[in-house]
LOTIMAR-778188 format. One record per atom (N, C-alpha, C, CB): residue in three letters; x, y, z; atom name; residue number from 1. Coordinates in nm, 3 decimals, padded with zeros to 5 digits, always signed. Glycine has a CB too. Layout:
(ALA (X Y Z) CA NUM),
...
***
This chain:
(UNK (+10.437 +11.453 +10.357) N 1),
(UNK (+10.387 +11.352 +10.267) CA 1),
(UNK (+10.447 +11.217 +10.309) C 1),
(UNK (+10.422 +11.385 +10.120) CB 1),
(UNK (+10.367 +11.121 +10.347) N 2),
(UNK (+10.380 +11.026 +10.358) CA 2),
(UNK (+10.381 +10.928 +10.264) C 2),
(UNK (+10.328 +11.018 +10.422) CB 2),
(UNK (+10.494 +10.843 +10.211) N 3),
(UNK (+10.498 +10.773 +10.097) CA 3),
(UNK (+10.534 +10.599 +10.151) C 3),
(UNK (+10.617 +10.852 +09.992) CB 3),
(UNK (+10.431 +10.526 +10.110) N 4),
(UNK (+10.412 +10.325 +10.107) CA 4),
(UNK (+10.443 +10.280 +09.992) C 4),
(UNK (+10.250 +10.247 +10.126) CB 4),
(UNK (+10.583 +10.180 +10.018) N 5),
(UNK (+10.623 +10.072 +09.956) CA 5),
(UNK (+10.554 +09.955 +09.994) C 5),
(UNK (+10.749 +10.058 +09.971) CB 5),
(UNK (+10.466 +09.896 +09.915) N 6),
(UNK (+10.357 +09.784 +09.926) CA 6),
(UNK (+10.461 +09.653 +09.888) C 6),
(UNK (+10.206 +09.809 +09.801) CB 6),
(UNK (+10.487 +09.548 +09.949) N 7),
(UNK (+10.541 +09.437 +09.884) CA 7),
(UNK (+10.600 +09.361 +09.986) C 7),
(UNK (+10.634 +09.468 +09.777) CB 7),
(UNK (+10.651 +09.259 +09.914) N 8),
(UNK (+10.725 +09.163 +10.020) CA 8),
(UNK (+10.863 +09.169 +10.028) C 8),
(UNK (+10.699 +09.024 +09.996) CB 8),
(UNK (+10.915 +09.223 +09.969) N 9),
(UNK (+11.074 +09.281 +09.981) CA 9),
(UNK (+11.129 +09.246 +09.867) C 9),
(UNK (+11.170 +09.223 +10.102) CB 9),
(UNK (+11.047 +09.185 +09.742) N 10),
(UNK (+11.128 +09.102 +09.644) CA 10),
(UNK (+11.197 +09.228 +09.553) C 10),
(UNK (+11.022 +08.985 +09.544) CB 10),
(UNK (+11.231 +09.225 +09.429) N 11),
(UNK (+11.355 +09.295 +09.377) CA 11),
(UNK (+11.278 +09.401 +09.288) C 11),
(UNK (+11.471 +09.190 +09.288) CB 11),
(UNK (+11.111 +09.338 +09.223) N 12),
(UNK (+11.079 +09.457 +09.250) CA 12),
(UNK (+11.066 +09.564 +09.320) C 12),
(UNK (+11.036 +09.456 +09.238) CB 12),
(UNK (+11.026 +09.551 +09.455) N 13),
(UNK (+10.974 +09.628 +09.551) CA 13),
(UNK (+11.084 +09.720 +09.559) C 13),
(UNK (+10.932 +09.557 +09.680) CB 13),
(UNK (+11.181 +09.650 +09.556) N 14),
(UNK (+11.352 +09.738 +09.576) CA 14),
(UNK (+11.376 +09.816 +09.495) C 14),
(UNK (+11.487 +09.663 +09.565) CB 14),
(UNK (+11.362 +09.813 +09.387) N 15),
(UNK (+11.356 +09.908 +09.258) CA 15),
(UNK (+11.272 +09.967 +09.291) C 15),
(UNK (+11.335 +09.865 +09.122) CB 15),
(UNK (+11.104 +09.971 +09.327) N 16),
(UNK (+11.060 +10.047 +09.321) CA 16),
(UNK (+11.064 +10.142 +09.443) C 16),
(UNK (+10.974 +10.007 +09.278) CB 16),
(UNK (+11.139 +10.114 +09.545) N 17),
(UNK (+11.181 +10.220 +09.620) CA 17),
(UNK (+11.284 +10.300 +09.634) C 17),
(UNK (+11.174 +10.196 +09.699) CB 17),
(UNK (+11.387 +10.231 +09.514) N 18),
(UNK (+11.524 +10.311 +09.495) CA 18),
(UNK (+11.468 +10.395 +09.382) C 18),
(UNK (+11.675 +10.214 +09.453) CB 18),
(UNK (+11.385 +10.370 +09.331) N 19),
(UNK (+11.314 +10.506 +09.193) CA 19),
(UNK (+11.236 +10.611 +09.259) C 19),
(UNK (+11.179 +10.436 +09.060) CB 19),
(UNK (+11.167 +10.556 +09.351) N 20),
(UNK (+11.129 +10.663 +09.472) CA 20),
(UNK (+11.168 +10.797 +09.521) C 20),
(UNK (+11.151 +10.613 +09.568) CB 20),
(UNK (+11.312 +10.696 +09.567) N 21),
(UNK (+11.432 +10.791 +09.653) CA 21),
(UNK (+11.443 +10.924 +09.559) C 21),
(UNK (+11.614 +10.702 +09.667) CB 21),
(UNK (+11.492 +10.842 +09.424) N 22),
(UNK (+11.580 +10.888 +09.275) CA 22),
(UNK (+11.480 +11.040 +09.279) C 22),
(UNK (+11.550 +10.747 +09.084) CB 22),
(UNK (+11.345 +10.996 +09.289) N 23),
(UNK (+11.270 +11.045 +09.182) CA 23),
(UNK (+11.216 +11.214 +09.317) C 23),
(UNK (+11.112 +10.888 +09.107) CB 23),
(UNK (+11.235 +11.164 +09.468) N 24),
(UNK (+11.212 +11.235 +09.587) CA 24),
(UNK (+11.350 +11.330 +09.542) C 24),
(UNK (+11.209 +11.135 +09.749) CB 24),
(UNK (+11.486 +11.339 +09.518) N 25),
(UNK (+11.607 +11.354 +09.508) CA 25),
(UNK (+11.589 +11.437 +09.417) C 25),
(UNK (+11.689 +11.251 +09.491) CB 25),
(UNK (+11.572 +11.405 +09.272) N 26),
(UNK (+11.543 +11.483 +09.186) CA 26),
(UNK (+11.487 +11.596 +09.177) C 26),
(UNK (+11.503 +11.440 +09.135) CB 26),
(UNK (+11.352 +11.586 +09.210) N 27),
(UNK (+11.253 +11.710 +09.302) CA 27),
(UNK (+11.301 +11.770 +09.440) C 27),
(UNK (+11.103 +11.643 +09.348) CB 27),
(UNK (+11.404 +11.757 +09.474) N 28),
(UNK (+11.423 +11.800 +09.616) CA 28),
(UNK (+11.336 +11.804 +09.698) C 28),
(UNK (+11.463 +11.903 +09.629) CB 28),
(UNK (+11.247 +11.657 +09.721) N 29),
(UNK (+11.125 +11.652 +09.820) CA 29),
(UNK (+11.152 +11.588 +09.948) C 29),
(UNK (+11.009 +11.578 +09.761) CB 29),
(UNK (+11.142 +11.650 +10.057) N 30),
(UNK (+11.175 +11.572 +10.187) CA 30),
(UNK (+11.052 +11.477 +10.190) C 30),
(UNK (+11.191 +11.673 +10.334) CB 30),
(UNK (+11.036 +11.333 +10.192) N 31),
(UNK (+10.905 +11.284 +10.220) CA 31),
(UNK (+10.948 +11.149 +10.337) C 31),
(UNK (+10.819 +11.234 +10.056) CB 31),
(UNK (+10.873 +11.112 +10.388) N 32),
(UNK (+10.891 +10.958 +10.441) CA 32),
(UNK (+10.856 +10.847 +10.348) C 32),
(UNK (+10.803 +10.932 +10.563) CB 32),
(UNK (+10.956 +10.788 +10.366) N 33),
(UNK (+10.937 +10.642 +10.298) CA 33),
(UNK (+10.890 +10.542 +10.408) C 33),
(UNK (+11.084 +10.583 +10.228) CB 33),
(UNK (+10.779 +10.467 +10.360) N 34),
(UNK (+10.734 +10.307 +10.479) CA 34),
(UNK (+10.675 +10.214 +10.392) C 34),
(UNK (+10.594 +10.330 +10.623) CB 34),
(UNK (+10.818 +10.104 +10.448) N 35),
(UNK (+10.798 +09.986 +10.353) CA 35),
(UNK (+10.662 +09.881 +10.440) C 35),
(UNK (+10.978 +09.890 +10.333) CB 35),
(UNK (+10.574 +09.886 +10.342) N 36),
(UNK (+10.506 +09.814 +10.415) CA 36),
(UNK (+10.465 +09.626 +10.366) C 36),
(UNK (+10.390 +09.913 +10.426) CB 36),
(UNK (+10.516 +09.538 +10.451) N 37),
(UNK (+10.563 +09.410 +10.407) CA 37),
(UNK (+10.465 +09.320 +10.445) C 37),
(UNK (+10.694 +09.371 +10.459) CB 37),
(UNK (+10.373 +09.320 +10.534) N 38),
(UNK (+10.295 +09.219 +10.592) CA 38),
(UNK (+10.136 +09.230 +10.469) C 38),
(UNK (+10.267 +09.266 +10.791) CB 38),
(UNK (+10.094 +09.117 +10.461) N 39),
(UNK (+10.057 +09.090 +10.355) CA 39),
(UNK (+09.882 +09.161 +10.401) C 39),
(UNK (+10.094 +08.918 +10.313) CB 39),
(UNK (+09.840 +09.109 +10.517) N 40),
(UNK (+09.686 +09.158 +10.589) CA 40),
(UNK (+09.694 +09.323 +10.523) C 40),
(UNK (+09.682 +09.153 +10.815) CB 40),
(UNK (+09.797 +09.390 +10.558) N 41),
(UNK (+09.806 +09.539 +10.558) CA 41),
(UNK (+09.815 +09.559 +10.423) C 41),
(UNK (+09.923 +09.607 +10.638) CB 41),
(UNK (+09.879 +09.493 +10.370) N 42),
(UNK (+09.885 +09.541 +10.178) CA 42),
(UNK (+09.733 +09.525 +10.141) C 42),
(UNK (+09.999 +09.404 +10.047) CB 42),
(UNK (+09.667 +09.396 +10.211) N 43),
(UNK (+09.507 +09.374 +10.127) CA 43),
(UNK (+09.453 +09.503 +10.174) C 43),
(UNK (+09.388 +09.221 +10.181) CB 43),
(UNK (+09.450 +09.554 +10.256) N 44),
(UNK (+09.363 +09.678 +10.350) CA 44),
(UNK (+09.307 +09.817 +10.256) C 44),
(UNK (+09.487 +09.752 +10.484) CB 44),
(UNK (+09.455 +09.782 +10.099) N 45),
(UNK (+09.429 +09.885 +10.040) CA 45),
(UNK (+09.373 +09.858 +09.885) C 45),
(UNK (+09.548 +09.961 +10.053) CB 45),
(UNK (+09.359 +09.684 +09.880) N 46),
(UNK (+09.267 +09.639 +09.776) CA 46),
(UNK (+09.381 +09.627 +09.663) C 46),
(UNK (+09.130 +09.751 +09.742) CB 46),
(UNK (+09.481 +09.584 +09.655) N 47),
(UNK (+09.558 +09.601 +09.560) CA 47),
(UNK (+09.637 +09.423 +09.557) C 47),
(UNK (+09.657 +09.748 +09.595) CB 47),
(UNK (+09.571 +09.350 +09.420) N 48),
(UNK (+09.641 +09.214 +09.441) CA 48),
(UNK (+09.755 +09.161 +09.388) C 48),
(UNK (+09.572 +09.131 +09.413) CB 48),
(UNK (+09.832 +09.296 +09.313) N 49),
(UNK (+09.983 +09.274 +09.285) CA 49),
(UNK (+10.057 +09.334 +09.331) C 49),
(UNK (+10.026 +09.282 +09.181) CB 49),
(UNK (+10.180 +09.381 +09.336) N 50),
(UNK (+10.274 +09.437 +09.400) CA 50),
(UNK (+10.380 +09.448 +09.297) C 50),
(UNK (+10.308 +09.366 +09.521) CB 50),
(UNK (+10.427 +09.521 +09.323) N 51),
(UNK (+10.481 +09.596 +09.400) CA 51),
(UNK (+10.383 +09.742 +09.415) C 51),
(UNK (+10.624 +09.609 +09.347) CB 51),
(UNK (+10.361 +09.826 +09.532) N 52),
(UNK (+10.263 +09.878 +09.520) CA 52),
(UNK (+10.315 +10.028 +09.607) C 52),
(UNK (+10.142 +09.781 +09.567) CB 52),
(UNK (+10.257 +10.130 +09.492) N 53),
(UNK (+10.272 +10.282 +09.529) CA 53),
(UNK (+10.147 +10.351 +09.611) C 53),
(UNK (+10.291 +10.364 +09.389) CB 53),
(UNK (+10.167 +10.386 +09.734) N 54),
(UNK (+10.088 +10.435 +09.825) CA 54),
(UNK (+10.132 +10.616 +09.843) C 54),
(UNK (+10.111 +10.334 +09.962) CB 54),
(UNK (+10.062 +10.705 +09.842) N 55),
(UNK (+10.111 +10.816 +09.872) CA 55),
(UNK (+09.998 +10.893 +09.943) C 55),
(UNK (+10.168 +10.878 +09.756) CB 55),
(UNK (+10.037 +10.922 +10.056) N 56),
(UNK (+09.926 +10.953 +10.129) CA 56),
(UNK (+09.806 +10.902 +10.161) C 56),
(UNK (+09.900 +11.028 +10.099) CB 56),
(UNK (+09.825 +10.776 +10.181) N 57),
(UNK (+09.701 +10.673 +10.185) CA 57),
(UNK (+09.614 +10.694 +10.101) C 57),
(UNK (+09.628 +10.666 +10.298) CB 57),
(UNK (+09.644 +10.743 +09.984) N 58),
(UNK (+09.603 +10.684 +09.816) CA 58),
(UNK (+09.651 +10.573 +09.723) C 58),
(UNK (+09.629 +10.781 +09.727) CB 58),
(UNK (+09.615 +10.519 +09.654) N 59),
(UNK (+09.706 +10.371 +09.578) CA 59),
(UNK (+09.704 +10.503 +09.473) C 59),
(UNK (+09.610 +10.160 +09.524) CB 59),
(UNK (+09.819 +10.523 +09.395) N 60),
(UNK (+09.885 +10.553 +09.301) CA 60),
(UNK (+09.897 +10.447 +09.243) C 60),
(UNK (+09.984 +10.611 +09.323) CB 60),
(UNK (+09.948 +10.345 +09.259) N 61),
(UNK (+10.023 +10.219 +09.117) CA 61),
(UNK (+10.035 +10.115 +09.172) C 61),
(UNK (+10.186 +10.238 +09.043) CB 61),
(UNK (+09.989 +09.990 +09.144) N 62),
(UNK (+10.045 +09.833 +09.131) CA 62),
(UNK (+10.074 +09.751 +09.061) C 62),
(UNK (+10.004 +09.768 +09.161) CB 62),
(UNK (+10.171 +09.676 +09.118) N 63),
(UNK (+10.144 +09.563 +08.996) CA 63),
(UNK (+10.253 +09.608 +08.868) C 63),
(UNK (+09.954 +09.573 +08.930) CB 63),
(UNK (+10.334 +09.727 +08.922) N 64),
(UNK (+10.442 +09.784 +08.831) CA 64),
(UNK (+10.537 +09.832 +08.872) C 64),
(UNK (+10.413 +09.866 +08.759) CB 64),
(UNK (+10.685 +09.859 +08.840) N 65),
(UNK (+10.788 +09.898 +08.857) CA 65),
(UNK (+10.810 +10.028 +08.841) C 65),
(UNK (+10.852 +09.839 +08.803) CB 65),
(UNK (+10.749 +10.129 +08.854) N 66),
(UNK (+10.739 +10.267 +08.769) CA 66),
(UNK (+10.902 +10.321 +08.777) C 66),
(UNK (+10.612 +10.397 +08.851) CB 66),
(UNK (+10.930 +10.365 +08.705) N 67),
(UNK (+11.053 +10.474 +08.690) CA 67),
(UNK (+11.077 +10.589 +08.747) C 67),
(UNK (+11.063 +10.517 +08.584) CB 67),
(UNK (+11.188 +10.649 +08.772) N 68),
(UNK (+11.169 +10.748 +08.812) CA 68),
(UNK (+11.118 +10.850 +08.776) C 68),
(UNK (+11.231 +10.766 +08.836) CB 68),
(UNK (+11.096 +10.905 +08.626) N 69),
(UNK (+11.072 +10.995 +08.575) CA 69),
(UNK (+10.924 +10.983 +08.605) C 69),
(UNK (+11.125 +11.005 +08.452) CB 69),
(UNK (+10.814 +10.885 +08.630) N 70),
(UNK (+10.708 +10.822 +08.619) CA 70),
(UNK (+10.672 +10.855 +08.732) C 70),
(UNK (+10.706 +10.697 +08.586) CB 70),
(UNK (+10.769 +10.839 +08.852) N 71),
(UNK (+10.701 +10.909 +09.019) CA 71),
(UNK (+10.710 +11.075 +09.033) C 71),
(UNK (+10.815 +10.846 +09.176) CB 71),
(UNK (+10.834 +11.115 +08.942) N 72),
(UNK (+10.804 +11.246 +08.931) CA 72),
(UNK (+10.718 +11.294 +08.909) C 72),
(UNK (+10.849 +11.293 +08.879) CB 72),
(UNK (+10.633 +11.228 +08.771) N 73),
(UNK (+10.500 +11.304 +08.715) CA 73),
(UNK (+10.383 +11.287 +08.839) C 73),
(UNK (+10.438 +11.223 +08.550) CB 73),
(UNK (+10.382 +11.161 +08.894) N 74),
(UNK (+10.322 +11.148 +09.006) CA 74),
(UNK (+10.285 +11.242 +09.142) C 74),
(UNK (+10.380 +11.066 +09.032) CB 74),
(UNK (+10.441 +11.273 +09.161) N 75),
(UNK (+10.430 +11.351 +09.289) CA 75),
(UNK (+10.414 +11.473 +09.275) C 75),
(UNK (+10.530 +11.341 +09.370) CB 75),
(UNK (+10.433 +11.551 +09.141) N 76),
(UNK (+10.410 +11.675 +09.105) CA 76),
(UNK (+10.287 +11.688 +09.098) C 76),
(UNK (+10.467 +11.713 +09.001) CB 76),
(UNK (+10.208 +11.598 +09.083) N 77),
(UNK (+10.048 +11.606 +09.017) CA 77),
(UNK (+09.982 +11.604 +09.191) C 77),
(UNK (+09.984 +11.422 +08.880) CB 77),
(UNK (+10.045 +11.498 +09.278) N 78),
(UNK (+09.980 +11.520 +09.423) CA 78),
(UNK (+09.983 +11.627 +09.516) C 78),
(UNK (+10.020 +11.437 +09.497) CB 78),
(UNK (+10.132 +11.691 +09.511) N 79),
(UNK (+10.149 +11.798 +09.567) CA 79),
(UNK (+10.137 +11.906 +09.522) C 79),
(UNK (+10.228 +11.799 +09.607) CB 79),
(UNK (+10.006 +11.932 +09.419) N 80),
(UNK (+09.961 +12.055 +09.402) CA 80),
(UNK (+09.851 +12.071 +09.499) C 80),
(UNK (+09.923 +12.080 +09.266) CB 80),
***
């Protein structure tokens, strides 16, 4: 499973990849994390806020900070 951090590095984006980690950790999920920062490549996936959840070249979430408990429900629901 391939997992995209959409953003420009600001403090959301950071949170939302340390809730990521939290939330990969929690579940004992080996996944890749790729921060992806250049702005052409964020439009590619139609999303005009950020901070932005990519999982498997699906948009899951923008435009929000989700929690960890919040990517859990997430990644449990994808990797069925």
């Amino acid at each position: 499973m391939v997992i995209k951090i959409l953003g420009s590095g600001c403090r959301n984006c950071v949170t939302l990849a340390e809730n990521t980690k939290a939330a990969l950790a929690e579940l004992v999920m080996d996944c890749t994390i790729e921060k992806v920062t250049d702005f052409a490549e964020i439009a590619k996936y139609g999303i005009m806020s950020t901070p932005g959840l990519v999982i498997d070249e699906r948009v899951v979430s923008f435009g929000k900070v989700l929690k960890p408990k919040e990517i859990m429900k997430i990644l449990e629901n994808v990797s069925r």
